[in-house]
N, C-alpha and C positions, 0 to 999 in steps of 0.2 A: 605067352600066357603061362605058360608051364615058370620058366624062370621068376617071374610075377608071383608067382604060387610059394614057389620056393623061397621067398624072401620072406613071404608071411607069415610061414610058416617056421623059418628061423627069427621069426621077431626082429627082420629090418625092418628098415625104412622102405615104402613099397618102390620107390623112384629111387636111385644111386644120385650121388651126389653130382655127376658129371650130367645127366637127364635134367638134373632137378636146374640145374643152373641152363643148360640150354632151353627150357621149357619155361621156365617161370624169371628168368632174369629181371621181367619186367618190373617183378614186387622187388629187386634188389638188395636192402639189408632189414626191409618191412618182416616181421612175423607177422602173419596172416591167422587170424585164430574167428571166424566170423562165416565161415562157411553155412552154417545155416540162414544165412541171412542172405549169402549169395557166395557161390562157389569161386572159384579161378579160372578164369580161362587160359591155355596155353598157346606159346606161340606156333604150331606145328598146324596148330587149329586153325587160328586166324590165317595164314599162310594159303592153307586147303581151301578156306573158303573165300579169300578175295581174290587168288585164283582160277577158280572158277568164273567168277563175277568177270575179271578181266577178260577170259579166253570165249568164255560162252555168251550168247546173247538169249536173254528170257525177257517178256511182255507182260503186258497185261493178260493174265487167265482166260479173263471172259471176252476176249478177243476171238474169233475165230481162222486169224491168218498163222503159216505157219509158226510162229516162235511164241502165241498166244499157245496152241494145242503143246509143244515144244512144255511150256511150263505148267500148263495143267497138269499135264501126264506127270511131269514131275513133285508136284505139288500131291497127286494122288500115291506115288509110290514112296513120299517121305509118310504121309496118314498111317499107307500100311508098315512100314517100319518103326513106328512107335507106336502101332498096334502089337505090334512082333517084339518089343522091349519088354510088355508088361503081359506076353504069354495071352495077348486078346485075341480069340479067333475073331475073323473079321465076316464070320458068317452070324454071332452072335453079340459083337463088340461094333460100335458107329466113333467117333471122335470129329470132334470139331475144334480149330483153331481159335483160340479167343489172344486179348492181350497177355494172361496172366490168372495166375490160379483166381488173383480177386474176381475178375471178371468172368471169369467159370463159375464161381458160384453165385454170382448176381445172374448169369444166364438162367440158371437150375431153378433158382426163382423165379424170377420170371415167365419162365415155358410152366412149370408145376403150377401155379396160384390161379389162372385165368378158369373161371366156369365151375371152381369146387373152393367150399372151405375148405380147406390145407389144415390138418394139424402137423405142425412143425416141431421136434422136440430137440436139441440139437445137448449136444456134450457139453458142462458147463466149464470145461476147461478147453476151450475153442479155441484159434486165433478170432478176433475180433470181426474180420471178413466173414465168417461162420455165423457168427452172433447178430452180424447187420444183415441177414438174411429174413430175421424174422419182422424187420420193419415192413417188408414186401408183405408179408405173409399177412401180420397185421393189419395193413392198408388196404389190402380184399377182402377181409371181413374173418380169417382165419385165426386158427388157435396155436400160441409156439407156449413151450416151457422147456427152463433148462434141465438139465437131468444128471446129476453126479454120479461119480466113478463107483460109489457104493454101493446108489440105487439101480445102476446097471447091473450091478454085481449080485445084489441080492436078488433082483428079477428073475436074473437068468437062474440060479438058483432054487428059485420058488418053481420056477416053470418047468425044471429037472423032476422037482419031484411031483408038479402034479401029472394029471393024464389027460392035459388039453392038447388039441391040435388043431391045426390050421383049416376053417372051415371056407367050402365055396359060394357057400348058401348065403340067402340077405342080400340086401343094401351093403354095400361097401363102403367106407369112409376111410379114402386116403391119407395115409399117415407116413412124413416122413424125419426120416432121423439122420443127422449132420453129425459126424465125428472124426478125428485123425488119425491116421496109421503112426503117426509118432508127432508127440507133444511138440512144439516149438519152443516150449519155455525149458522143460527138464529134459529131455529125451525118449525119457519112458514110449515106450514100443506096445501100443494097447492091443487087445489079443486080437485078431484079426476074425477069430471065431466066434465074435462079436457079432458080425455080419448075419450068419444064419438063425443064431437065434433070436436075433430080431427082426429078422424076413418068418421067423414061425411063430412071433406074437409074444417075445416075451415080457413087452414093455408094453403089453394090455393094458395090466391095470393100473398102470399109471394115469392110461387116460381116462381109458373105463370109470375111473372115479368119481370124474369131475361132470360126465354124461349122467341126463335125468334118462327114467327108464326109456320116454318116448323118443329119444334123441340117440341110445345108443343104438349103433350098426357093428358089422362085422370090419373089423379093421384089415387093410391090408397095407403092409410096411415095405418101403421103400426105403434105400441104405443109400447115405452119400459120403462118401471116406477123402477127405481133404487128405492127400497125399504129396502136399507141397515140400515138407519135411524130410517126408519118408524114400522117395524115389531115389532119390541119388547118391543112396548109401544101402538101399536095402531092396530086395528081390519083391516084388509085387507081383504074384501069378494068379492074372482075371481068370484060368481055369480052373485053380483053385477054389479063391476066394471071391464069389461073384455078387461087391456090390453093384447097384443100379447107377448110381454115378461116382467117376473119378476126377478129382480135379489138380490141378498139378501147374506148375511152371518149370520150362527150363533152366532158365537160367540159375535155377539153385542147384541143376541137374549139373551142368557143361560151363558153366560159368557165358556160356555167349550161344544164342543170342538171348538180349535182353525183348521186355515187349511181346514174347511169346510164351503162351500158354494152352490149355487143351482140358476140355471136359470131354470122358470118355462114358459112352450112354450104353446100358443092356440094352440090346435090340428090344428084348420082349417089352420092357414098358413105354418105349418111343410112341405109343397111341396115346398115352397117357399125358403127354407132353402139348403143348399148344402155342398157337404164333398170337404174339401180340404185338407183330411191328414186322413191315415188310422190307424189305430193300434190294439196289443191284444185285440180281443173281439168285434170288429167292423163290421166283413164282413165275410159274409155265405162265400164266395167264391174269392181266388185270382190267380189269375196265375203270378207267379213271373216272368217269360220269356216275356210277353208283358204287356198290358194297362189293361188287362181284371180284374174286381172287381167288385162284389157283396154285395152291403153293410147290414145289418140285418135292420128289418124291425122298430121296436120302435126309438123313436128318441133317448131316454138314451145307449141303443144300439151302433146306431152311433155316437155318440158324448161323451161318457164317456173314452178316450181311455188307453188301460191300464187297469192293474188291479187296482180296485178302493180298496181306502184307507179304507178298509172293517171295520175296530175295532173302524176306527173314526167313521161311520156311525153306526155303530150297534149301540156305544157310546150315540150318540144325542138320543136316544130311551128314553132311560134311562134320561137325561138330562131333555127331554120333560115333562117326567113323574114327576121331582125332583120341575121342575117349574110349572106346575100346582097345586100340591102337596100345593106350598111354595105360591102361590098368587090367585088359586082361578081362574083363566084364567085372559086372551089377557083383556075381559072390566072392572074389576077390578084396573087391573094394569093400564090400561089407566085413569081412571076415578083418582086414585092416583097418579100419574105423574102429571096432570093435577094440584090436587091440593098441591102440594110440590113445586110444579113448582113455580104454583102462589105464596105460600108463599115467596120463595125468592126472587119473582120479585117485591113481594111489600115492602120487609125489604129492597130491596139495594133503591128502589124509596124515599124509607123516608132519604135518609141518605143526608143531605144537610150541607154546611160550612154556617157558622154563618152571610157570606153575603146573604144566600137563593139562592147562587149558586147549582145547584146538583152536586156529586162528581161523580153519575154514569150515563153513556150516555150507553141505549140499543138499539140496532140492529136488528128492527123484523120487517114486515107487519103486524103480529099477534096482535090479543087483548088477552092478559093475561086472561079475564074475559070468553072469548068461546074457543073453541076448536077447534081455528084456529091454538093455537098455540101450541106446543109439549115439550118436556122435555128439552129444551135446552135455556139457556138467554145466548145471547154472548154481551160484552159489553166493553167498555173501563174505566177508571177512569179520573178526571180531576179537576187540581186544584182553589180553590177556585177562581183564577186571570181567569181561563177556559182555562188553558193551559193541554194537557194529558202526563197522568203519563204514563211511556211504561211498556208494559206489560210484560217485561222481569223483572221487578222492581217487579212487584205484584207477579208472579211466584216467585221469589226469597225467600219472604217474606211468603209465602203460604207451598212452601217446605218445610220452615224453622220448620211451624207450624204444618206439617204432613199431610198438606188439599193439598187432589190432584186435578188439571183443569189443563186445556189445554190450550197452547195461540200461536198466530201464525195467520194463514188464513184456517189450516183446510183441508188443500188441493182443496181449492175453490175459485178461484183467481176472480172469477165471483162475488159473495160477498163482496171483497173486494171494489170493484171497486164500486159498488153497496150504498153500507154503509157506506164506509168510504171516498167518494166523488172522488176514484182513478183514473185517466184516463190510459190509455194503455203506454203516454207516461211518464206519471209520474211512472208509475212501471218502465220503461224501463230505466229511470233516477236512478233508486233508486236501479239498477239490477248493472251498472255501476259505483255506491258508492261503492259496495259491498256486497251490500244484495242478499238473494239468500232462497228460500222456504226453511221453517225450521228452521233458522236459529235468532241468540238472537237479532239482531239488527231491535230494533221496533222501533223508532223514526229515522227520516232522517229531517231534517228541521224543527222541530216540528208536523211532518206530521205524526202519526200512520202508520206502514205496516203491521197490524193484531192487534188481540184482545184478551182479554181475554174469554173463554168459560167454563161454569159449566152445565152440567147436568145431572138429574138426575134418578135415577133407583127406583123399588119396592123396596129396601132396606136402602133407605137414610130414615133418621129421620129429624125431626126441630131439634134435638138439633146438626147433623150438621150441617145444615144452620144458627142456629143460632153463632157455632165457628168458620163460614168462614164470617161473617157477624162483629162480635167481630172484627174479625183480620183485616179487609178493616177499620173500624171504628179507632181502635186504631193506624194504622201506616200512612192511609190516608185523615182521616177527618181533615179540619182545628180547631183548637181551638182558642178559642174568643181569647187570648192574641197575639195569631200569628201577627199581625198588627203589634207590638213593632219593628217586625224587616225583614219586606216584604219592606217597601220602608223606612229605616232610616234617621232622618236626620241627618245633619253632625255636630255632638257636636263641633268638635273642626278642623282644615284645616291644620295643620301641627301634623308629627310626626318623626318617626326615623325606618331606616331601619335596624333593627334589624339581620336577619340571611340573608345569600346568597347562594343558595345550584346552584351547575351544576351536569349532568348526564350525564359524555362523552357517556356512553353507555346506548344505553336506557333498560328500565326497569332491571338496574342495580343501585346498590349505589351510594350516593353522593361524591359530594367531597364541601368542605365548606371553600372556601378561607372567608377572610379578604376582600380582595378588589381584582375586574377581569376585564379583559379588553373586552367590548363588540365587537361582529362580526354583521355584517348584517345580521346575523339571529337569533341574540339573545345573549348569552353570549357565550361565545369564545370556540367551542370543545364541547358546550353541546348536546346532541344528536347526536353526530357527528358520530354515529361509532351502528351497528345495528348488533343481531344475527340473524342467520335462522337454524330453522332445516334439515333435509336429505328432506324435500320435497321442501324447498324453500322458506318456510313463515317464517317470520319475526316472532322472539320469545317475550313472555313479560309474564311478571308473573304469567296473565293470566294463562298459559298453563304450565309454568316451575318457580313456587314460588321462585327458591333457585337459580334464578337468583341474587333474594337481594344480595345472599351472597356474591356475585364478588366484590369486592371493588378497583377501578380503582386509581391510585395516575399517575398527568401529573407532570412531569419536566422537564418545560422550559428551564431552560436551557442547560437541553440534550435532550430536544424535544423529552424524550420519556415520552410514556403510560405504567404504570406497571400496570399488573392486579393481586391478589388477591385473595388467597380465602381458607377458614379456611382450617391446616393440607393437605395443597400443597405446593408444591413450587411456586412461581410467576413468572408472563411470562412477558417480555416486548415486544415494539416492537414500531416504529417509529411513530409519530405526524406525519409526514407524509409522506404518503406512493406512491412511487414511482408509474409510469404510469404503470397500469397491466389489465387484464383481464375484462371487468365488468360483475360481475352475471348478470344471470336472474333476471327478475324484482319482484319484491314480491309488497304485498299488503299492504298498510298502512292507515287506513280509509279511503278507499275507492280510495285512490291515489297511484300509479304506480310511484314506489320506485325503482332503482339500484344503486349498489356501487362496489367500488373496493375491490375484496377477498385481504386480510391481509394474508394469505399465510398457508403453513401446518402446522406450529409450534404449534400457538395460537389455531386455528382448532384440532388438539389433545389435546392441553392444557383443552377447552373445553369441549371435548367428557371424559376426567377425570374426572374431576370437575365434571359435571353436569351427570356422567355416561350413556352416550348415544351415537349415532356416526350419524357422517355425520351435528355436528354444522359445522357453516362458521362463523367469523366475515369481515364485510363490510365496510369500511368507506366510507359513504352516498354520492354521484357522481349527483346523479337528483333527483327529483320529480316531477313528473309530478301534480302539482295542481291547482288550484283557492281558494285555502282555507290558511290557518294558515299564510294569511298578506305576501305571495310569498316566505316561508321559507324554507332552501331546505334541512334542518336536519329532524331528527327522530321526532320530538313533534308532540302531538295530533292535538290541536286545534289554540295553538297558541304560540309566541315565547317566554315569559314568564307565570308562574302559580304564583299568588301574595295571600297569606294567611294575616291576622292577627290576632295575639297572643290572641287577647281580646275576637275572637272569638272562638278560642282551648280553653281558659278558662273556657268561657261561657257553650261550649257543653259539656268539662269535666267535670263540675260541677252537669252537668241533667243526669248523664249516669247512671245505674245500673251496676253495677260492675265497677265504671270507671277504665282507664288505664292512664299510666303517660302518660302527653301533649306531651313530646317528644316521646315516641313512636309514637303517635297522630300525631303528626311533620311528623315524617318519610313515615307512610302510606302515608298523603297525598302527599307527593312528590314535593313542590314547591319549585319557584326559589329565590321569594322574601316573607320576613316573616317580617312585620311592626307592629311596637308597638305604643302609643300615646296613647292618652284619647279620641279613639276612640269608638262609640258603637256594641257592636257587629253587624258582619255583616251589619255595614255602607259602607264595602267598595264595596256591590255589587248596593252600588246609585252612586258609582265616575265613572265618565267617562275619566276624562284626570287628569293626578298626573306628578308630577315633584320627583325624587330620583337625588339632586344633580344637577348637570347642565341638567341631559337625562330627554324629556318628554317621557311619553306612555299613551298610549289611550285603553284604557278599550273594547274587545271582546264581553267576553259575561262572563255566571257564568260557573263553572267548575262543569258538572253532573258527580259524583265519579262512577270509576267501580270496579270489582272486585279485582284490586290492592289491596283495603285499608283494603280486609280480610287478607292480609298477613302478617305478622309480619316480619318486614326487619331486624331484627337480630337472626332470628330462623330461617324461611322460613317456621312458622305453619302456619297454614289456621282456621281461623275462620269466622263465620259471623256475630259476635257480633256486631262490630262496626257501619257494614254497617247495620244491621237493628235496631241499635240506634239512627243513622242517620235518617230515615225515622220513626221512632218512635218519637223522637223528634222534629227534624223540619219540618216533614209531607212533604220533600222533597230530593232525593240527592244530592243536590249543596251542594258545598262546597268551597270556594275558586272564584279567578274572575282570566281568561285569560289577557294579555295585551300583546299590540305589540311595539313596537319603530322602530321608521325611521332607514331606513337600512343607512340616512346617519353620524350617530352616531358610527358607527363601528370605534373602535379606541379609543371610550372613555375609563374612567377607573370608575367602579360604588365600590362603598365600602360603609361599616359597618357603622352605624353609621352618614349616609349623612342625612339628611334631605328628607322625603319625605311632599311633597305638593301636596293638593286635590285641582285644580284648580275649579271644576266646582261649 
């Protein structure tokens, strides 16, 4: 311990590097940065504890022969050792085993709610398991509201200065309040002397308010402190700080075991508490024939039900011992978090683009500098213009590199809203695009819907902070020459339109006429025509790479579609397709899509091909949108995708390992491909261009997705390109959308026309 001490206080690393590789070999050349999401576990550990398992024989608990009593006993003397972690005397402190802090606090609900309206008030910056507490509370007839970091603040405040106090008189009306010992989303460390002043009433008149006179009672507050975050980096002393309930998981503790967790109850309000479900091991006494039940007198007793997961518990013993062993104790490791912590909040603070923009925006109340704040920076990226990078981009680029973090919200939509300036109804906007918790799609309007998070454990070194810090710097710091080609000017106002690609099918092959006749939604048959799989969603490369392979051929003048595709036979079938059935609606960024089924033919042709069953092809019937210029085909964002050549050159030229421009060509997928004595990427400054007689008017830039890892004449997957992309031009654009007046439909555009940069 002492040596442990000594490190930290010299600003190492808490583990020497010869530890760190005998102990953690298993993460290999992984940077680990995810700790609050679940710890590490070390090999000295597992060792300790499947040793046991091997040498010692333990039973069933509620057995009564020897190796039953053997593990009971044991089972009882692990309770009081993580009653002994968190300073619980166990003459005031009870604990019971659940799976997991979620299921600790679905316990706490359920024992509180039975035989009283419950007012529930909980923190509105919760983890979500916190928040789904009040659906309990709801469903018994009771009252929840959220309660912000302000309104706590001011309370307690108001209550300083007036002269109430806690009275014993009255009617009671139990009131309790859910909060965290440290944020899961920022890390902010909330003051823990929180606790008594709301066990003496100071979040009265929040509720007081909403009571008529004849309804209000004397309130009496009970405190439940989600301390799933906080434990295993920070000192929790129940004789200190005595809320009523603790809830907590190991595994964010010890990294193993998983599947265990522990709600820790003040004795004194355990009357308060009530059974609504009995089971193995619960009750001295039942009579099956009526109501009659006798429940056992300990609260782990009643509420453990079932035989408890004994090997996992015996487990953590062993576990306990592997971690203190490995850091010296709980103030050690905190006092280390702390400064690791800081280290990386002041490497990403320094990292600014060449205008003295910062690249990174953090998310805390906390000061880096005291120990308000905890092992966790959540943060966004943003470019040098102060537009943000989504954090599915940085994720991408991090995996690539073997550095693990988390992005998203966290499970803490409270935060969100919080930090990232969200209202209720702009989530519910952004739930209606398509978004949905967990899910990759982080930017909506340029609006963030979550963030990036790193933090970190007793086992993280500087030198990974310093190769997650490398990797931000080299794919998203701007560099001084970036200017040449952020706002271009226009060398020259004419050029030639070079290639013309359509996609009847989307994310399928092209087809590359000569010259095509436009439609009101762009060129004639493009996107016209959409898969799904057996659940109904619209397929694209995304999901099924070796779509590429399909290669669609129209002939007009037999109005049919041939489809294509390597060592098949090809299928055809009509341009167009008779009045039939229409699917279900599928999703297509975030717009409500139907089409008419093309019939069983193609549909087996399909499930061949691509080996899988239950595709559909659709030829596109509606959309339902306000987006892509009123377009009612398959495209993304808009009715043309417009590249130029000078710019495939440009990027070919800076690539590391480059690949031929025409493959280049192909990923990115567009419609119109213009050549000139253009400068690179000038054409994302044109607003309005002329191709021949048709104008079009410039969208917006085209942010590349996972398509461009695909190789459209293999259908391998790599990520080379796309993070050459963001290596190179410190952004995913690539390419600019445009639309044309749907009253153009009719024209003929071709090879070789003349394009003109009006603006």
């Amino acid at each position: 311990s002492e040596v442990l001490r000594l490190r930290v206080q010299m600003e190492l690393d808490l583990l020497s590097d010869e530890r760190y590789e005998k102990e953690f070999s298993h993460v290999k050349d992984f940077v680990y940065l995810d700790h609050a999401g679940a710890t590490l576990y070390a090999q000295s550990q597992l060792r300790d504890v499947f040793q046991e398992l091997e040498t010692c024989f333990f039973a069933n608990p509620h057995s009564l022969h020897l190796a039953g009593n053997v593990t009971s006993n044991r089972i009882e003397a692990v309770r009081a050792r993580v009653l002994s972690l968190f300073n619980a005397n166990e003459e005031y402190y009870s604990l019971a085993f659940t799976s997991g802090a979620t299921s600790a606090l679905k316990l706490v609900a359920d024992i509180m709610v039975p035989g009283r309206s419950l007012i529930f008030a909980y923190f509105s910056e919760s983890h979500t398991s916190v928040v789904g507490m009040r659906e309990i509370v709801r469903q018994a007839g009771g009252y929840s509201k959220a309660v912000s970091y302000d309104e706590v603040e001011k309370c307690r405040q108001d209550f300083r200065k007036s002269d109430r106090h806690p009275s014993d008189e009255g009617d009671q009306q139990i009131c309790l309040f859910a909060f965290p010992a440290q944020c899961n989303f920022s890390g902010f460390k909330f003051p823990l002397e929180w606790i008594d002043d709301i066990h003496n009433g100071c979040l009265d008149s929040i509720i007081l308010r909403r009571m008529s006179v004849s309804e209000k009672k004397r309130l009496k507050w009970l405190v439940l402190l989600d301390a799933a975050t906080y434990v295993g980096f920070n000192e929790l002393h129940l004789g200190v700080h005595r809320p009523d309930f603790v809830t907590l998981s190991f595994y964010k503790m010890f990294g193993y075991p998983t599947g265990l967790g522990a709600v820790i109850v003040r004795k004194a309000i355990e009357e308060l508490t009530t059974s609504t479900y009995f089971g193995g091991g619960n009750v001295q006494f039942v009579a099956p024939g009526d109501d009659e039940v006798v429940y056992r007198n300990t609260f782990h007793e009643r509420f453990e039900s079932g035989t408890s997961p004994f090997l996992t518990i015996i487990s953590l013993e062993k576990s306990i011992e592997a971690w203190l062993r490995l850091t010296g104790g709980i103030k050690i490791v905190s006092k280390y978090a702390h400064n690791i912590c800081k280290y990386a909040h002041d490497k990403l603070l320094g990292l600014l683009h060449p205008n003295g923009k910062s690249l990174v925006e953090i998310y805390t109340r906390g000061l880096f500098g005291d120990f308000s704040q905890g092992n966790i920076i959540a943060f966004n990226l943003k470019t040098s213009e102060e537009k943000y990078i989504g954090y599915s981009q940085v994720a991408r680029v991090m995996d690539y590199h073997k550095i693990m973090m988390r992005t998203g919200c966290f499970c803490n939509v409270g935060c969100c809203e919080t930090y990232l300036n969200q209202t209720t109804q702009q989530r519910r906007k952004f739930h209606e695009l398509g978004h949905v918790c967990g899910d990759f799609i982080d930017l909506i309007e340029g609006h963030p819907t979550g963030c990036c998070r790193v933090s970190m454990g007793y086992m993280t070194r500087k030198k990974d902070i310093d190769k997650f810090i490398q990797i931000i710097r080299a794919y998203f710091l701007s560099t001084s020459n970036e200017h040449l080609f952020s706002n271009p000017p226009l060398s020259l106002h004419k050029g030639t339109l070079l290639r013309l690609l359509l996609y009847p099918i989307k994310s399928c092959a092209a087809i590359t006429p000569q010259s095509w006749e436009l439609g009101p939604e762009g060129l004639k048959y493009d996107r016209q025509w959409f898969i799904t799989n057996s659940s109904g969603n619209i397929l694209t490369q995304k999901q099924e790479p070796r779509l590429s392979l399909i290669t669609p051929e129209i002939n007009l003048e037999k109005g049919t579609l041939k489809l294509c595709f390597p060592g098949h036979s090809p299928c055809s079938l009509q341009l167009t397709q008779p009045e039939g059935p229409t699917g279900p609606e599928s999703r297509l960024c975030g717009d409500k899509v139907s089409g008419t089924n093309c019939g069983p033919d193609v549909a087996l042709w399909l499930d061949r091909v691509l080996k899988t069953v239950g595709t559909r092809l659709y030829s596109i019937s509606s959309r339902k949108t306000k987006k892509c210029g009123g377009t009612k085909n398959a495209s993304n964002q808009a009715k043309f995708l417009l590249l130029s050549s000078h710019s495939l050159e440009w990027f070919v030229s800076r690539m590391d390992n480059p690949i031929p421009q025409e493959d280049l060509l192909e990923r990115f997928r567009p419609n119109l491909v213009v050549s000139g004595n253009f400068a690179p990427f000038s054409e994302e400054s044109w607003h309005h261009i002329h191709i021949g007689a048709v104008a079009f008017t410039a969208v917006n830039r085209c942010q590349r997705c996972d398509i461009i890892r695909v190789n459209q004449k293999t259908a391998s997957v790599s990520d080379h390109v796309w993070l050459e992309l963001l290596r190179i031009r410190k952004t995913p654009h690539f390419g600019v959308y445009f639309n044309s007046d749907s009253s153009v439909a009719g024209s003929i555009i071709s090879t070789d026309s003349d394009v003109v940069v009006m603006n």
